[in-house]
C-alpha positions in Angstrom: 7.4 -17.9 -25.4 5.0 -17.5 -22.5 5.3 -15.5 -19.7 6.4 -17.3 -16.7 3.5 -17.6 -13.8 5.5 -15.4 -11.5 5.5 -12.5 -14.3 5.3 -9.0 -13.2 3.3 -5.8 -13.9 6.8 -3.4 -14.1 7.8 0.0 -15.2 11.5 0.1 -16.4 13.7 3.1 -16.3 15.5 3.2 -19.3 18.6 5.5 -19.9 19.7 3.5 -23.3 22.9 2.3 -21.0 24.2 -1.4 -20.7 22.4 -1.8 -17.3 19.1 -0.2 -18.0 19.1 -1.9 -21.4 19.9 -4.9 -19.8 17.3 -5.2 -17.1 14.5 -4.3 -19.6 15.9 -7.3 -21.8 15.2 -9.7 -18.5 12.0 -7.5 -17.7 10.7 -8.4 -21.0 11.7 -11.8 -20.4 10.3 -12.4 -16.9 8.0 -9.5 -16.3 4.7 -8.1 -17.8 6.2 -4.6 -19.2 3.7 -1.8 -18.7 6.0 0.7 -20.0 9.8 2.4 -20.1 10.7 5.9 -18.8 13.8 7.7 -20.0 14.4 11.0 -18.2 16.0 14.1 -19.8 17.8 15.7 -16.5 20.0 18.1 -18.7 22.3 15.6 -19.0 24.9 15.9 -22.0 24.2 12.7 -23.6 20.5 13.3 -23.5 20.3 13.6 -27.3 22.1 9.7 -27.7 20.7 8.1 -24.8 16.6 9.2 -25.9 17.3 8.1 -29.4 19.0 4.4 -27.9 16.2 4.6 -25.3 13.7 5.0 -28.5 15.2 2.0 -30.3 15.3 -0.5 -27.8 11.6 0.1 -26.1 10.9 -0.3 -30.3 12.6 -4.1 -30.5 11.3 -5.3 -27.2 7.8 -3.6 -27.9 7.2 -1.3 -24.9 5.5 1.8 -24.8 7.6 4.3 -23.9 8.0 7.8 -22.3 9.8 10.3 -21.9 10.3 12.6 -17.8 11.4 15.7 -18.4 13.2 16.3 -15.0 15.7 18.9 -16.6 15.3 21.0 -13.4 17.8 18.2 -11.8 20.1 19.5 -14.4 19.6 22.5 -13.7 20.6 22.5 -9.9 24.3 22.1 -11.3 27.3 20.4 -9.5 28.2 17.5 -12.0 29.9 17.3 -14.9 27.7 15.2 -16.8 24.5 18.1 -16.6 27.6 21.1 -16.6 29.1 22.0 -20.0 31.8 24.0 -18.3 33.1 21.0 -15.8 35.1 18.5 -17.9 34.2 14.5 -17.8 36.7 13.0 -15.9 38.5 10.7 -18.6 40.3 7.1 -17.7 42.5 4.6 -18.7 42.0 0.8 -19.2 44.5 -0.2 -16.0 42.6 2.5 -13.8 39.5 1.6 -13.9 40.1 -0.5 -10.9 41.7 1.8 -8.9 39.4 3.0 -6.3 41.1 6.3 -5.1 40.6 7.1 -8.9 37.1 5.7 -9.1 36.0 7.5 -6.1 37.4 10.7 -7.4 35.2 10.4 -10.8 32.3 9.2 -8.9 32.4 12.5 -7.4 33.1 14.6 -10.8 29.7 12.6 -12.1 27.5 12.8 -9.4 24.3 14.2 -10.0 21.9 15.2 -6.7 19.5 12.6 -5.7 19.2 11.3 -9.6 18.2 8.0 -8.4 16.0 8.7 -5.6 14.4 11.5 -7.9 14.2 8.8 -10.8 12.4 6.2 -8.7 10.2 8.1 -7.2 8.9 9.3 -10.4 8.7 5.7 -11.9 6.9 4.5 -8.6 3.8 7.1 -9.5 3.8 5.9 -13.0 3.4 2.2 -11.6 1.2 3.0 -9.1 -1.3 4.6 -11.4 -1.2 1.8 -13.7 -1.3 -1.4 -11.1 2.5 -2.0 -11.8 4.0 -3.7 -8.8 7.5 -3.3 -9.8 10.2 -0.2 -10.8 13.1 -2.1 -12.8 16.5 0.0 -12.0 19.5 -0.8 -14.1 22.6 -1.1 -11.3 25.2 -3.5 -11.3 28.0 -4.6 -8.6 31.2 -2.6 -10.3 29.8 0.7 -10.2 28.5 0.4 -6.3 31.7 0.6 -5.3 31.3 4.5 -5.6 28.0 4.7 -6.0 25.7 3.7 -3.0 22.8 4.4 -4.7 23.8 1.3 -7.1 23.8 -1.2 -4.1 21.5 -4.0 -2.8 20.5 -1.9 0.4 19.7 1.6 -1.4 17.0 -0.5 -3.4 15.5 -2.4 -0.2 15.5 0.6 1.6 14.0 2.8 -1.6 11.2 -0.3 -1.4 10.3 -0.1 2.1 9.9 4.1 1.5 7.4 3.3 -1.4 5.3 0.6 1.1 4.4 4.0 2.5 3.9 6.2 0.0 2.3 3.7 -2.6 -1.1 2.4 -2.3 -0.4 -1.3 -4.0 3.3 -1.6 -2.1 5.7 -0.8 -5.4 8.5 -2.3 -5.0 12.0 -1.9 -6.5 14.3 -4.3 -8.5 16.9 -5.0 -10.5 17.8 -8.1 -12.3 21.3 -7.5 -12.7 22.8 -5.5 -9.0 24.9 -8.8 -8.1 27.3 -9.2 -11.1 29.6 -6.7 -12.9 28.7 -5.5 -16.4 31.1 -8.6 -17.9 28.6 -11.0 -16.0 25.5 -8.9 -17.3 26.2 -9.6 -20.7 27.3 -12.6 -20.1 23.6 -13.2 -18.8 21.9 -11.6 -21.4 23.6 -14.4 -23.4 20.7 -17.0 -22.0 17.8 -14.9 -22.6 15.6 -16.1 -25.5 16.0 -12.8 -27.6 19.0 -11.7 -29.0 20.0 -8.4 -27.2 21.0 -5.7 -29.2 24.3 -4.3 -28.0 24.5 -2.2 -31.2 21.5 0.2 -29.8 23.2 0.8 -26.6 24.4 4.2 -25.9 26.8 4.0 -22.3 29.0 7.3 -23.2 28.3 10.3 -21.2 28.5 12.7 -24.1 26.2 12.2 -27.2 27.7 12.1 -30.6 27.7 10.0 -33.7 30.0 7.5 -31.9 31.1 7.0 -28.1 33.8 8.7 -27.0 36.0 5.9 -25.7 37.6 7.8 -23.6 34.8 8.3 -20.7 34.7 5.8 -17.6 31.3 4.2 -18.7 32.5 3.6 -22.2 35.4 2.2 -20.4 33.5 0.4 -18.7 31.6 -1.2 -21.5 34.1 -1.7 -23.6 36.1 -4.0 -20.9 32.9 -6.0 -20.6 32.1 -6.6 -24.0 35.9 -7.5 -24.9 35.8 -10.0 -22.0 32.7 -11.1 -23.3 34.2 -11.9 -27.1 31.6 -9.0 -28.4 31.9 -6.6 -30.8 29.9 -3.9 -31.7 30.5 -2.7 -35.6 31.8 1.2 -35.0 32.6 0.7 -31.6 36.4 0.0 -30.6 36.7 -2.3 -28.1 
């Protein structure tokens, strides 16, 4: 399949999550890839999400590399880069719940990952004439999160008109829909995505933990979705 005339030169940060997974999927679709960066911040899943982010840059083709940004880690205050904080656990029915939600949202943030991680993707693209930096966001999680929303990428774009001699911008295929929608979407793309190589838990391990709000999370979308993924209970 061709590329379409609109196609462009993009670097794609790549976790090994359902969103970051996803928008590399359309990327490869729509864009030119130049490459995928997964960044080891001293997160706990590091070890699952670099060997998901490994597989997946492998089906679709793209080089990838690895950030080593463990320093973010290393500034402490979330439980997702701190052994001795816990990772806030939830059921099905409060997932919804936005006192809840915003309480996690707290337990799992990590300082300025995302401005950190696209500011590192936009020197990568710069040096290598890529116009784009693909984020993986989606509409559920912005809720908590503003730097998962519409204006945290426009205004991360106009920054990077400044700081970046060809005018990088940032994008995400998939910020307007919730992660049922996303794979919903992935549905119509022209390669079969791999949900199998998709690691969304915050811990690593030999299976997800099902008990964490992004494996929650995942596991609502791909049972509304009629998916499932062999090992995984949904």
């Amino acid at each position: 399949m061709s590329k379409p005339s609109s196609a462009v030169p993009s670097v794609i940060l790549l976790s090994g999550g359902l969103d970051s997974s996803a928008n590399l999927a359309f990327a490869c679709a729509r864009d030119t890839a130049v490459l995928a960066l997964h960044a080891d911040y001293g997160q706990r899943a590091e070890a699952s999400e670099w060997k998901a982010a490994e597989r997946l840059a492998a089906y679709y083709g793209v080089r990838l590399e690895k950030l080593d940004l463990r320093w973010l880690g290393a500034l402490g205050g979330s439980s997702l880069t701190e052994r001795a904080r816990a990772v806030p656990e939830l059921a099905a029915s409060e997932l919804d719940e936005l006192p809840r939600i915003r309480e996690t949202a707290q337990a799992v943030w990590v300082p300025n990952r995302n401005g950190v991680l696209i500011q590192a993707a936009a020197a990568y693209a710069e040096r290598l004439g890529a116009r784009r930096v693909v984020v993986g966001f989606n509409r559920e999680e912005a809720t908590t999160f503003p730097d998962n929303t519409q204006d945290f990428l426009e205004r991360s774009t106009h920054a990077l008109e400044l700081s970046t001699r060809n005018g990088v911008e940032v994008h995400c295929y998939t910020t307007a829909w919730d992660k049922t929608e996303i794979i919903e979407n992935l549905k119509s793309l022209p390669k079969r995505f791999p949900h199998e190589l998709v690691w969304s838990c915050y811990h690593s391990g030999e299976a997800p933990c099902g008990k964490c709000e992004s494996c929650g999370r995942r596991a609502r979308a791909l049972a509304s979705a009629g998916i499932e993924v062999r090992g995984e209970s949904v």
